[in-house]
N, C-alpha and C positions, 0 to 999 in steps of 0.2 A: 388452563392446566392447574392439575389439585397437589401439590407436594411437600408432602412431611416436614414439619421444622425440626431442625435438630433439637434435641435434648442433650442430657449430661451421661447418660447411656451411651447415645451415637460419639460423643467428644469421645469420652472415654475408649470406643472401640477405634476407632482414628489414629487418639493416641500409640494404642497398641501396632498399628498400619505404620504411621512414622516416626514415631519416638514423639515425647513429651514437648520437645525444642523446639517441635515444627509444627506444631499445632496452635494457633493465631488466634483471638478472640480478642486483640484489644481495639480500641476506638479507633487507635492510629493504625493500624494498620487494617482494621476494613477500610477505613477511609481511605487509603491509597489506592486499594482494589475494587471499590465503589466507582471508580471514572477510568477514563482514557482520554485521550487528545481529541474526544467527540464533543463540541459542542460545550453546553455546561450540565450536562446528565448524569448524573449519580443515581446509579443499586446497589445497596449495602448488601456483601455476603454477609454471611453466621458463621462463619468460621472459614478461615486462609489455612489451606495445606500448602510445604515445602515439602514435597517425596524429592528420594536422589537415584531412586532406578526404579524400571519400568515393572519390575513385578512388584514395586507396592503401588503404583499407579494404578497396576492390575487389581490390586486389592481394594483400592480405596473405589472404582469405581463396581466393581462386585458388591460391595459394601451397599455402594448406591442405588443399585439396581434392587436389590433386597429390601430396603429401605423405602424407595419413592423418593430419593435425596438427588435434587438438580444440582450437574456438578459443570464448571466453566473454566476451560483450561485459559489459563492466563502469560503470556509472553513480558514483555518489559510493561506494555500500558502504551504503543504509542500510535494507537490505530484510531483510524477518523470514521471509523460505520458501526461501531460501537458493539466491535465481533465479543470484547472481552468482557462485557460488563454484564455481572450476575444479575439478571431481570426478573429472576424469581428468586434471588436469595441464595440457601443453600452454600454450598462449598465452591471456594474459588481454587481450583489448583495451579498453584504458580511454579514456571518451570526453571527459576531462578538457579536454580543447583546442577541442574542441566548444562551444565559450561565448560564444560572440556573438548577441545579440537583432536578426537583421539588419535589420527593418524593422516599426513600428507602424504599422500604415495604419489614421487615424481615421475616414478616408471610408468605408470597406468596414466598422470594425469588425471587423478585422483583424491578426495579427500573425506576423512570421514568424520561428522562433526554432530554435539549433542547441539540441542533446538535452543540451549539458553545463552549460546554464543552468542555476542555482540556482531552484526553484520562487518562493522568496520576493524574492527579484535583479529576478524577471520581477513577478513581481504589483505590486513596489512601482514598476517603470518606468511600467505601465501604469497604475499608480494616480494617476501626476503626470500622466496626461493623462485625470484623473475617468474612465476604464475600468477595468474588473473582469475577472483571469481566478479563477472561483470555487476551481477544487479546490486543498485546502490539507491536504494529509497533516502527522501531526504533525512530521516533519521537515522540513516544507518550507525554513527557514532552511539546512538543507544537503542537501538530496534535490535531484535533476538531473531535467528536465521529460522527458528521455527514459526513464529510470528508473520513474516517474507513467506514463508511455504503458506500456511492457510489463508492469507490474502492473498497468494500471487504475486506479490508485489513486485514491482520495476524497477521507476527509476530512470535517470536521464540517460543512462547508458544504455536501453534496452532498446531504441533505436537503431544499432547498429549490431547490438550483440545478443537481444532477446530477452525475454523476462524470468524468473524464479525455474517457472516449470520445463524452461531450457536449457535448465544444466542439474536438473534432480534426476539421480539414478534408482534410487531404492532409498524405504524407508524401513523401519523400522516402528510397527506403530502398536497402541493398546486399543482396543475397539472396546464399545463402550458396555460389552456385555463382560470384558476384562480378558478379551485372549489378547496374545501377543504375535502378529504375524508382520514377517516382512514383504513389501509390496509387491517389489521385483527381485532384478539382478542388479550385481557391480558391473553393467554392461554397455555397451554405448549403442546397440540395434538390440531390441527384444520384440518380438513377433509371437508372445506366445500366452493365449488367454487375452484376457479383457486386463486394461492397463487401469491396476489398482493405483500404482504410485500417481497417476495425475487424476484421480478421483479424489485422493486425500488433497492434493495440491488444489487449493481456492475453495474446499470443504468450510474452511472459517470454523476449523475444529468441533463441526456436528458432527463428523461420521471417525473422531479415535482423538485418541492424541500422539503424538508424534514424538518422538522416545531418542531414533538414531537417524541422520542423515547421509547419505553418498553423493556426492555431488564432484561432476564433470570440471574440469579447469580448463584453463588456457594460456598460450605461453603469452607472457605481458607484454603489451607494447611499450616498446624505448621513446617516443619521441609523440608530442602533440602540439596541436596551434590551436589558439582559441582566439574568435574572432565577438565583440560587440556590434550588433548592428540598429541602430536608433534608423525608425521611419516614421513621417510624419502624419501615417494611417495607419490604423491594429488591423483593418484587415487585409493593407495591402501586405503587411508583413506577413499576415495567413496564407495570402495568394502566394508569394515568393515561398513558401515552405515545400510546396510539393512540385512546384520548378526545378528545385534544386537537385532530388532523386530523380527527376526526368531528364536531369543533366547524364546519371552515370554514375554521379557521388554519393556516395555514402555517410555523413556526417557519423562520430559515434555519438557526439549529441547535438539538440537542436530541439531549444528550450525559447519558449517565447513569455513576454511580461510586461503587461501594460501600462502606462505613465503609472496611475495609482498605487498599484503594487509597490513600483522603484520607487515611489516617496513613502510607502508606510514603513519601507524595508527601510532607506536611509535613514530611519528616525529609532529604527529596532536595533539598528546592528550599527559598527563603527565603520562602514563601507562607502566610499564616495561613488556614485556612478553620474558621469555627464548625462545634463539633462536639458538641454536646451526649452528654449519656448517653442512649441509646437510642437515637441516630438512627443508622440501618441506611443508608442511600446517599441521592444526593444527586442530583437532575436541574439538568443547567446548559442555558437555554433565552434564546434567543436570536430578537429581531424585526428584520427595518431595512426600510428601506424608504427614501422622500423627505418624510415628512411624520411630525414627532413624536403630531401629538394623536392620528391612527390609532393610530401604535404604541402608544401607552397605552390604546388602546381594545380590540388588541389582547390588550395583557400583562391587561387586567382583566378578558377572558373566558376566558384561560389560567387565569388563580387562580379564577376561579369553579369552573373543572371543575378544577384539582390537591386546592381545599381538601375537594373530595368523597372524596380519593382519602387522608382522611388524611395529608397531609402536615403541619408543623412552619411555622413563621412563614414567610414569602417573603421574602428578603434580596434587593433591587435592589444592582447596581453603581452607584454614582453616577459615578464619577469615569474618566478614561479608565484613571490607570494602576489601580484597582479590578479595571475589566476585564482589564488586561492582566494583570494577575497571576492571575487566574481562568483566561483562557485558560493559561497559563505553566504552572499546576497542573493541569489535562487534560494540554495537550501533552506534557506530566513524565511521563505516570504508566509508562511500560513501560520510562522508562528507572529511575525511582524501586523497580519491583518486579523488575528486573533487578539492580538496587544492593545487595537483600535479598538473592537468593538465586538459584543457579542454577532457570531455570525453563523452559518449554515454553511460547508465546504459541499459541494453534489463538483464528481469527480465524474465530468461526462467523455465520450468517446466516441468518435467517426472516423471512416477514411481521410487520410490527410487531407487529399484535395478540397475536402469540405469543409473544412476548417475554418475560412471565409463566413459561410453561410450558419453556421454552428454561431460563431461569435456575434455576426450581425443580429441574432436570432434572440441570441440571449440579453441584450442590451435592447430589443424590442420588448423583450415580454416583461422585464423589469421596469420598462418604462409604463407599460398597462396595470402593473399591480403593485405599482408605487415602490420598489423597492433599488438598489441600485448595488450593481456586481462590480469584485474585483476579479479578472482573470490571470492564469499565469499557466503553464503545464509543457508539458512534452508535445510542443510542437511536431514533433518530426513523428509521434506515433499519433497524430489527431487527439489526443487526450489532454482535454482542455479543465483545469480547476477552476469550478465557476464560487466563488465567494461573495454572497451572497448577507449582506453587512444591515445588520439592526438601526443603527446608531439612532435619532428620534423616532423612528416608526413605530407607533402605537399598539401597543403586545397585542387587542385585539386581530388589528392588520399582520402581523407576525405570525398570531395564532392559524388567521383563517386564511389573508390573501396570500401568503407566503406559497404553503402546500400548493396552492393552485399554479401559482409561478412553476413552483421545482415541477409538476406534472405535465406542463407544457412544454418547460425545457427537455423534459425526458421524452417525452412524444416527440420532439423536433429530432433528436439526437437518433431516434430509434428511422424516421421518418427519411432519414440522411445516410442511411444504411449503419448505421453503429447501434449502441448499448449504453444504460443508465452507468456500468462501474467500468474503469478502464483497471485500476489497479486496486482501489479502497475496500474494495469490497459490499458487499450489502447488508450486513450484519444486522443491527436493531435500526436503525434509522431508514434505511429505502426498502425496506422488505415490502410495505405497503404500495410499494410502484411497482413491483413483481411482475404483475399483469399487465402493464407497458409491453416489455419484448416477449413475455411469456403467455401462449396460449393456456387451454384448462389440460390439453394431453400434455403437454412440456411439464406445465408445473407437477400433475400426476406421478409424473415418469419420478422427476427427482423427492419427490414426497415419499416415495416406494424402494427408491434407493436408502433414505433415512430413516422410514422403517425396520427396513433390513440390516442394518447395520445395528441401528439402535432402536430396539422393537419400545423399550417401554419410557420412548425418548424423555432419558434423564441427562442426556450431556448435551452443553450448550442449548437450553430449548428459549425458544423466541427468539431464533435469529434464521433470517433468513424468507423464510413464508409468512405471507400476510395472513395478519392477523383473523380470526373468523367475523365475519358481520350477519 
């Protein structure tokens, strides 16, 4: 793709779009907007826009469209497929200013929220008024709810409660030709037309940018148990995962993490977890509800089918902050095996039951192309985080055996009935495995979607579709 550098013309009309203050060109702050939690991959934009409503958003990307100027909406920075990072330069728009929770509506079960909210900022607003919004990515103490919407994102809760796109009602978005339309309704059934608001949702901001959200709640649950369970095999622990739904029970989470992980994490974070010799990984499982003595009736048909599965003593959380440091040591771990070593995160996905074979699969192919994985993920929805660790492996071998690796794991995963992203998204990093789950009329189809949207694709361009050869 061929696109305009800015000059002191284009600054200058920008400025006029959002006032002088919000107009960025220094070192340090492209440098912030140059990366994301991908890897070690820096694109320097030419200039960081802060707009604080959606009709100068409207304007700056009109501006762009006129111009030939690639523009890259940008959320906090904390995505792993490298949705945000400006790969042709150009303009990075950050939605930083985008932060106000405008209205809780406890009548409707309802709430209306700008994209630069902090996921955790919102959950805990709603939580003083005993409502629940479930998806909880591990970043959510600094991930942006708009951010969550164009990846999709989960999170351990999404197992029993769902992901992103299950509780978004309407959006609010600016399309990259500069209109402003809302997607749907403040509704909870809509039947009417083709559902724009979940086209924008896991779009990974090519098809607008997202301005105002609505989003469905739920009344909170009072009461949970959280169980540790150490076995002395990773994939008998994968077998016991889809047992457990065949019981009846519903975990809201049911997070699994293999020896490795819990020692990179114990070394990341101030968190003890028992670790016996021999114990290979560890499933962290989770009940609530509103009533304890179910939940305990619950956790004792859980252990009746884990202790089938071989697993090591059950360790309950008694205490809150127990739990919290439990949770703390999950949410840890990719920055814990990032702390190790340069590495490659591919966030794969299958039917639970396959879980087993997924894992076994992946510690085969790394063993053929020299390279050696940490796993960790959302067990309970088969969405397995394969991490994938440099430490002496020869940048050659990096360079070339690597890709070969991730291409096999992605064939296994598709092969197993799943998908190369469960929640990451595919942004600048797996766009070139594209053609793994996607035929040439699939890919067609969505290439023709982002034409239409954005005919002279200037927003977000080089994410997503493999590259031309």
């Amino acid at each position: 793709m061929e696109f305009q550098k800015i000059n002191s013309v284009h600054l200058e009309e920008l400025r006029s779009i959002v006032g002088d203050s919000y107009v960025f060109t220094s070192k340090e702050v492209l440098d912030i907007n140059a990366h994301d939690y991908t890897e070690d991959l820096r694109f320097y934009p030419e200039v960081v826009l802060k707009p604080r409503t959606a009709n100068e958003i409207s304007a700056i990307l009109k501006f762009c469209n006129t111009q030939n100027i690639p523009a890259t909406p940008r959320g906090a920075g904390t995505g792993l497929s490298g949705g945000a990072l400006p790969v042709f330069g150009g303009i990075v728009i950050s939605m930083e200013r985008f932060n106000t929770i405008i209205q809780i509506d406890e009548r409707n079960l309802q709430a209306t929220v700008e994209p630069g909210v902090i996921n955790q900022v919102f959950q805990d607003a709603v939580m003083e008024k005993s409502l629940f919004y479930p998806p909880d990515p591990a970043s959510r103490g600094s991930c942006f709810l708009g951010g969550n919407l164009a990846e999709c994102a989960g999170g351990p809760k999404a197992v029993k409660y769902g992901v992103t796109k299950d509780y978004v009602l309407n959006c609010e978005v600016v399309l990259p030709t500069g209109e402003i339309i809302w997607t749907g309704a403040n509704v909870l059934k809509n039947s009417t037309g083709y559902n724009l608001t979940q086209l924008i949702i896991g779009s990974e901001g090519t098809l607008g940018v997202i301005t105002k959200i609505v989003v469905r709640l739920i009344p909170l649950p009072t009461e949970n148990l959280l169980m540790l369970v150490p076995f002395f095999s990773a994939e008998r622990a994968c077998e016991a995962v889809s047992a457990i739904f065949r019981s009846g029970v519903i975990p809201s989470a049911l997070e699994f993490m293999e020896r490795d992980c819990i020692e990179y994490v114990m070394k990341f974070v101030d968190v003890k977890i028992p670790l016996k010799d021999g114990i290979q990984a560890h499933l962290i499982v989770e009940v609530d509800g509103n009533d304890k003595d179910v939940l305990f009736k619950e956790c004792e048909k859980i252990s009746e089918i884990l202790y089938q599965y071989d697993c090591d003593e059950i360790l309950f959380a008694d205490t809150a902050q127990q739990k919290a440091d439990l949770w703390r040591a999950r949410r840890s771990a990719g920055e814990a095996v990032k702390s190790h070593s340069i590495y490659k995160e591919e966030d794969t996905v299958v039917p639970r039951a396959e879980l087993p074979k997924l894992l076994k699969g992946v510690k085969e192919i790394g063993a053929k192309y020299g390279f050696r994985s940490v796993c960790y993920g959302h067990a309970g929805d088969g969405n397995l985080h394969v991490n994938i660790i440099k430490e002496n492996m020869r940048d050659e071998d990096w360079d070339n055996e690597v890709p070969k690796g991730i291409r096999e794991i992605f064939e296994l995963c598709v092969s197993l009935g799943g998908t190369i992203s469960g929640e990451h998204g595919i942004g600048y990093v797996q766009k070139n495995y594209m053609d793994i789950p996607f035929n040439a009329v699939q890919m067609n189809l969505m290439k023709g979607i982002k034409n239409l949207f954005d005919p002279n694709g200037i927003l977000n361009p080089g994410k997503i579709f493999p590259e031309s050869k």
